[in-house]
C-alpha positions as CSV (number, residue, x, y, z in Angstrom):
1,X,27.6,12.7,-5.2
2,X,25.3,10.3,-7.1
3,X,21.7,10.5,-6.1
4,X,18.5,8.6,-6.9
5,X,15.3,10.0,-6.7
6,X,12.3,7.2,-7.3
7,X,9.0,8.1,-8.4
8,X,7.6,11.1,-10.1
9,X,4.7,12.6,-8.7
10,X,5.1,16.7,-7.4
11,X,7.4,15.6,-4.5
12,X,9.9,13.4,-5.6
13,X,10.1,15.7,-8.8
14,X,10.6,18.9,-6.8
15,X,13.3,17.3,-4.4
16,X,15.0,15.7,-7.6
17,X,15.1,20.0,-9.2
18,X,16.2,20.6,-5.4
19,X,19.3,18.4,-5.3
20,X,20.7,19.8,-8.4
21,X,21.6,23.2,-6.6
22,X,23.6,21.2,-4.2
23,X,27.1,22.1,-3.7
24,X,30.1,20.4,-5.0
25,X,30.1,17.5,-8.4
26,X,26.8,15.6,-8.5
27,X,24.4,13.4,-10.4
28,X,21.0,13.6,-9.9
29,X,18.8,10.8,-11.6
30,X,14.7,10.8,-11.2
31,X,13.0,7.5,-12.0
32,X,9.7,6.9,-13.0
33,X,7.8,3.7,-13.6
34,X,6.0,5.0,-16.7
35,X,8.2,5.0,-19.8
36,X,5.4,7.2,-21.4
37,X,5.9,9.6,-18.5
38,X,9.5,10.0,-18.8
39,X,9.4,10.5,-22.7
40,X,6.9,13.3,-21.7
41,X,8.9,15.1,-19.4
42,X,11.9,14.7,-21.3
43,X,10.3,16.7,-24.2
44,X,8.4,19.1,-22.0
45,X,11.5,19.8,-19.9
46,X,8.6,20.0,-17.2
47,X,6.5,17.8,-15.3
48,X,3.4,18.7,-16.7
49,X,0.8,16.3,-14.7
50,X,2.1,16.6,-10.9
51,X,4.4,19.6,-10.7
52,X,3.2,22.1,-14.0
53,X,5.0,25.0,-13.7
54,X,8.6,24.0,-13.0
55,X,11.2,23.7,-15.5
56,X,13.1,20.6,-14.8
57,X,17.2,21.9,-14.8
58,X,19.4,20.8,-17.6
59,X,21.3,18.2,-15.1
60,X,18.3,16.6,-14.2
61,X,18.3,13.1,-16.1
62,X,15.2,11.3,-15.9
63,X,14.9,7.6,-16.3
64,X,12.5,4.4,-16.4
65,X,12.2,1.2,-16.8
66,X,13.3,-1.9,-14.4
67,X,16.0,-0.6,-12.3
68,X,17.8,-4.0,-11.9
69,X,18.2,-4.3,-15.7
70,X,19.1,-1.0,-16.6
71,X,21.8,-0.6,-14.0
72,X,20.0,2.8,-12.5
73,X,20.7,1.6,-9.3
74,X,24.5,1.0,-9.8
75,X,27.0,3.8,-8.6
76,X,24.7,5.7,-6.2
77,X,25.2,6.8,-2.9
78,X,21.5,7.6,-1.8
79,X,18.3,6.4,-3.1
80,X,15.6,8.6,-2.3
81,X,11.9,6.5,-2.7
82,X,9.3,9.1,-3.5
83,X,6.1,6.6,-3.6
84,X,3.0,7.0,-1.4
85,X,2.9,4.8,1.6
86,X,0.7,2.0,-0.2
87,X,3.8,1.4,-2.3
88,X,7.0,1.6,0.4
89,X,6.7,-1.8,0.7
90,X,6.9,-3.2,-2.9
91,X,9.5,-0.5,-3.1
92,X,11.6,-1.6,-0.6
93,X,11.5,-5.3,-1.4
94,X,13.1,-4.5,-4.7
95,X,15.8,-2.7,-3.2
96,X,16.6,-5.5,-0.2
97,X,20.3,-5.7,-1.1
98,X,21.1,-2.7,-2.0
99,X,24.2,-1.1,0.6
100,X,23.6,2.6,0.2
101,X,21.3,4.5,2.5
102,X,17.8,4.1,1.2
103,X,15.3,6.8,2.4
104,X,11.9,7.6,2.0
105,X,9.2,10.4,1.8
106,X,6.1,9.2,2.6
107,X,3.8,9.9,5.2
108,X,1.4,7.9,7.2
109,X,0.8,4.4,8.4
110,X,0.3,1.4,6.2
111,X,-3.0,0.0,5.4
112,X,-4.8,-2.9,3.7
113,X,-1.6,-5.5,5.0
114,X,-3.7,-8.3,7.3
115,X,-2.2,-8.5,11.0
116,X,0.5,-6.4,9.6
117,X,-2.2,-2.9,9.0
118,X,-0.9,0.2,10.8
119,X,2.7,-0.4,10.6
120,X,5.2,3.0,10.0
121,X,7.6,3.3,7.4
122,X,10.4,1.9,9.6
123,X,8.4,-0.8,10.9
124,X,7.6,-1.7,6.9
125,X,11.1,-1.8,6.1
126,X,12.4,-3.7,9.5
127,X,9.9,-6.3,7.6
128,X,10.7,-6.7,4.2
129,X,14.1,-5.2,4.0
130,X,15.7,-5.5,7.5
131,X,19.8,-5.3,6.3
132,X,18.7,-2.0,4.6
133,X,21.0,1.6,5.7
134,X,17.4,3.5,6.2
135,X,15.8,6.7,6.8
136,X,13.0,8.9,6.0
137,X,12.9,12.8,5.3
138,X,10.5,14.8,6.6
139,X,9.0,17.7,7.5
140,X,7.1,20.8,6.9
141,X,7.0,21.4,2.7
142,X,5.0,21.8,0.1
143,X,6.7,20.9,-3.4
144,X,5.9,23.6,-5.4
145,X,7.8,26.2,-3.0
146,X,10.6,23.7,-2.5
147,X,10.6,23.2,-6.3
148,X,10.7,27.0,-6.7
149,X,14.0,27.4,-4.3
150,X,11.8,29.1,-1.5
151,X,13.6,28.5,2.0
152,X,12.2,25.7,3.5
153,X,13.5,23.6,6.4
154,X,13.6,19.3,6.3
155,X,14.2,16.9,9.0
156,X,16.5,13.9,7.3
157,X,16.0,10.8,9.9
158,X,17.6,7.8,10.8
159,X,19.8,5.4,13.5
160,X,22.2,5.5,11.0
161,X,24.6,8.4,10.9
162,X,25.4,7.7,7.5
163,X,22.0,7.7,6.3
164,X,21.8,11.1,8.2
165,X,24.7,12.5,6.6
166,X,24.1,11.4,2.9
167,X,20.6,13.4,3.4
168,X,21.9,16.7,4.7
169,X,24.7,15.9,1.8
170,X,22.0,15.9,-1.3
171,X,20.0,18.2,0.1
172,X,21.4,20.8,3.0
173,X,21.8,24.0,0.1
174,X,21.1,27.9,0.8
175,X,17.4,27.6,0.4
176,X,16.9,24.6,2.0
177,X,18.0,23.4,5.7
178,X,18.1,19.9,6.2
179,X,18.3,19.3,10.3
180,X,19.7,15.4,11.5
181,X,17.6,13.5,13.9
182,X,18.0,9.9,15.4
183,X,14.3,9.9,16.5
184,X,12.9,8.0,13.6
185,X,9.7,7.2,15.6
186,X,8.9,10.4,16.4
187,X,9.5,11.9,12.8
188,X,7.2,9.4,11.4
189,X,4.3,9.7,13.6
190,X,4.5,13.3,13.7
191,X,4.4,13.0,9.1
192,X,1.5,10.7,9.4
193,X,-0.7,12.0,12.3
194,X,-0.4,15.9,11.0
195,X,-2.2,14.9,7.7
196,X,-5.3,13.4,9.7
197,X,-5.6,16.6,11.8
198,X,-5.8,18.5,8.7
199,X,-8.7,16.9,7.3
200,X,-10.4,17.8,10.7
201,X,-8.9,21.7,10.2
202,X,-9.8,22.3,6.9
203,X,-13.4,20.8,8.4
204,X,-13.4,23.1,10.7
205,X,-12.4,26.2,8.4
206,X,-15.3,24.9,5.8
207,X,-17.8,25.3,8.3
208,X,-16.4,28.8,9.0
209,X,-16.3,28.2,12.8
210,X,-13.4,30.6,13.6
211,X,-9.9,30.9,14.3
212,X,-10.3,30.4,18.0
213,X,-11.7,27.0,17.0
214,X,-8.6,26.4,14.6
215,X,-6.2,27.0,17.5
216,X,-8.1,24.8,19.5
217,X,-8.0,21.9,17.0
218,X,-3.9,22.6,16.1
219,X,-3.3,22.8,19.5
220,X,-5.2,19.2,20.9
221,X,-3.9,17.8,17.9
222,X,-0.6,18.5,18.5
223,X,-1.2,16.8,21.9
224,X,-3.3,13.5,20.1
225,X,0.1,13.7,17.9
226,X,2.6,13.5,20.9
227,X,0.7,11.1,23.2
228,X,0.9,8.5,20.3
229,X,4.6,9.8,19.1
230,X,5.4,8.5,23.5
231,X,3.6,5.5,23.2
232,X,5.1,3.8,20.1
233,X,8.6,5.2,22.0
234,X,9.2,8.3,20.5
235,X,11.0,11.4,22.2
236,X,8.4,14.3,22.9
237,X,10.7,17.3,22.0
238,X,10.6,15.8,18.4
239,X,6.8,17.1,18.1
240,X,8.0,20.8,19.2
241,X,9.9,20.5,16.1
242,X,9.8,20.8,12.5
243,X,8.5,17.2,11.8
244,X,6.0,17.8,14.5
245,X,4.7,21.4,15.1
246,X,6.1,22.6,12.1
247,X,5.1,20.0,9.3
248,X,1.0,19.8,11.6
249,X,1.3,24.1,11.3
250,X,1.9,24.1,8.0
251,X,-0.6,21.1,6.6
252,X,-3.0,22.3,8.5
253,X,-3.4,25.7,7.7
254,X,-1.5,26.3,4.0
255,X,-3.6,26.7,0.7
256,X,-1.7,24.3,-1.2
257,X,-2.7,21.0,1.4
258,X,-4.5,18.6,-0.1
259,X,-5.5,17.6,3.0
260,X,-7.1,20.5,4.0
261,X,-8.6,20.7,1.1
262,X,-10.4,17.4,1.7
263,X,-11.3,18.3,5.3
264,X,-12.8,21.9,3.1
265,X,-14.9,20.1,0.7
266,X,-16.5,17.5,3.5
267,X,-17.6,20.6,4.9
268,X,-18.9,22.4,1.9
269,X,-21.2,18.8,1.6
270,X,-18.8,16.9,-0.8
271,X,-19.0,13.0,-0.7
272,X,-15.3,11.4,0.1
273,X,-15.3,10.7,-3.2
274,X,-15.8,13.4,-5.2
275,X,-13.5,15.3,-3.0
276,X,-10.6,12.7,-3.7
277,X,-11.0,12.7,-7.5
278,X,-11.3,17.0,-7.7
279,X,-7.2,16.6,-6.4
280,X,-5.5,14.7,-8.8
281,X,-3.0,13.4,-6.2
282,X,-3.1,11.5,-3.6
283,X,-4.5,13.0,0.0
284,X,-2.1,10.4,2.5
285,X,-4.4,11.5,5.4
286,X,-7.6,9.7,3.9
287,X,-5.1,6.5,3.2
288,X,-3.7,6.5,6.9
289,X,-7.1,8.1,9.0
290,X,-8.3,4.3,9.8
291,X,-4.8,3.1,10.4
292,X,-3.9,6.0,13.2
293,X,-7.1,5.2,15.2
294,X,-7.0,1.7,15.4
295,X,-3.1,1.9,15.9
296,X,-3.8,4.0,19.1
297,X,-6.7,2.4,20.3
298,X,-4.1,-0.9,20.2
299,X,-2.2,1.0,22.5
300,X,-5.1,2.3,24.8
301,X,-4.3,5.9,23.4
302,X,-7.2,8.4,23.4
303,X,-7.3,10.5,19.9
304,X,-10.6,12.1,19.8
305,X,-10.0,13.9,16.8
306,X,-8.7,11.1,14.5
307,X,-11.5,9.4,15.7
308,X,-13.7,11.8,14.7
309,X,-12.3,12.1,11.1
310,X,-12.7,8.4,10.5
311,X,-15.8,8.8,11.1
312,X,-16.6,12.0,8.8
313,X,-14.7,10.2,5.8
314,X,-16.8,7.2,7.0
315,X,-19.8,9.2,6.3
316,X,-20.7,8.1,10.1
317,X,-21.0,11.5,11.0
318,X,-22.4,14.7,10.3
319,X,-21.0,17.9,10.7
320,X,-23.2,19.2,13.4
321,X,-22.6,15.6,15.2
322,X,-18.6,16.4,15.0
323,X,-18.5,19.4,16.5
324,X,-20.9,18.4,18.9
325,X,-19.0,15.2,20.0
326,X,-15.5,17.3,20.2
327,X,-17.0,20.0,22.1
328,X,-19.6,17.7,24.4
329,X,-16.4,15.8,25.4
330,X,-16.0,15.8,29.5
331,X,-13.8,18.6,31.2
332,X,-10.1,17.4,31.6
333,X,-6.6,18.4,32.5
334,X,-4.4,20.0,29.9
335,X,-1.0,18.8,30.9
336,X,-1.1,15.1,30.9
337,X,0.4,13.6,27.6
């Protein structure tokens, strides 16, 4: 099996080490825009800047340069695109015509693209590269543990089966599960809405207000997460799952989220700013907050929370303010999605 693994930042780099302990004959290719980048890692056998630590395998051939004229893209039978949501689209353009399954990583909604803002990664490519075999994979990992061969368990979505199949194919090995799922929708709102509710948990354990308040917050989030997942036409057993539960569980409450970490130093009296530039990498819940609210407020869906974190990054509100408008919020049922 032939696979493609676009962009080198931690992720894409640990699911590229990840796909070489596949079973049966394989190639595994990860491309990088930067020609520097590659030249480094190729030396380094490592990749220094976004995944230090990890010795990239032997097999592992790394790449740059314009993947029309080099021919990278020849031969392959899954691309994987491992660029943040502000670059899917550009991404995706370039591979219009290509007829292998081309998936993607990223989580969140798409900003910053006129009467087009808010869109998923599906609704991107139904746009720009409609005849496309697509998918996304998903669910709850960080790349260090994946890169490290810890178990960890992936949702691989799509309407097409064999965009479902070539994903568990690369990627289904002992230490990591890879799980089908034809609820695309549902996947990608659960990846994007998850990273906004961990801004507002790693708020919440910054200000040191308890683990009764962080099972609060998981728990309402999950149901912000699912009565937006329903509205856009999603299926709501997808949130009790790993892209849902699973990937908002682990984001929210691991050490190694760097969306946590924002929600952590907002609390500890940070600026947006400076905690954005003490990560290194990019935080997709800061991207996507704005985009989430006004996506659900398009669809008359109530998500307190989200709002709330729009308006801490905003610098709208204050601490004592947020917990004040979360907790001041009128008595209501629990079961109504």
């Amino acid at each position: 099996m032939n696979i493609l693994v676009m962009g080198a930042g931690a992720w894409g780099t640990a699911l590229a080490i990840s796909a070489t302990r596949g079973a049966g004959p394989r190639r595994v290719q990860l491309w990088m825009r930067d020609a520097a980048q590659a030249q480094a890692m190729a030396l380094a056998r490592e990749n220094q800047r976004y995944l230090p630590g990890h010795i990239l395998p032997a097999q592992l051939e790394l790449c740059s340069g314009d993947v029309h004229q080099t021919g990278v893209l020849r031969a392959q039978d899954l691309i994987v695109v491992a660029a943040p949501m502000a670059g899917l689209r550009s991404v995706l353009a370039s591979l219009a015509t290509v007829s292998v399954p081309v998936v993607w990583l990223c989580k969140g909604f798409e900003r910053g693209q006129g009467v087009e803002s808010g869109l998923l990664g599906h609704e991107v490519q139904a746009r720009i590269a409609p005849g496309l075999i697509a998918g996304v994979l998903s669910g709850p990992s960080f790349a260090q543990e994946v890169a490290a061969g810890q178990p960890s368990a992936l949702v691989a979505a799509s309407a097409s089966a064999a965009a479902r199949a070539a994903m568990v194919a690369a990627f289904h090995g002992p230490a990591l599960r890879v799980y089908a799922n034809d609820d695309v929708i549902g996947v990608e709102v659960g990846g994007a809405v998850k990273n906004v509710l961990a801004i507002a948990t790693g708020f919440c354990d910054g200000l040191q207000l308890g683990l009764n308040a962080r099972a609060a917050l998981i728990t309402r989030g999950l149901m912000e997460m699912t009565r937006l997942g329903l509205a856009l036409g999603a299926r709501s057993d997808t949130f009790m799952g790993l892209s849902g539960l699973g990937d908002l569980v682990l984001t929210a409450t691991g050490v190694l989220s760097r969306n946590r970490k924002v929600g952590l130093a907002l609390a500890k009296g940070q600026t947006l700013a400076q905690a954005v530039d003490a990560l290194g990498h990019v935080a997709e819940g800061v991207y996507c907050a704005q985009t989430v609210a006004q996506r659900a407020r398009s669809l008359g869906v109530e998500m307190p929370i989200a709002e709330c974190v729009v308006a801490l990054l905003a610098g709208r509100l204050q601490a004592n303010a947020a917990v004040a408008a979360l907790m001041g919020r009128e008595p209501g049922s629990e079961s109504p999605a």
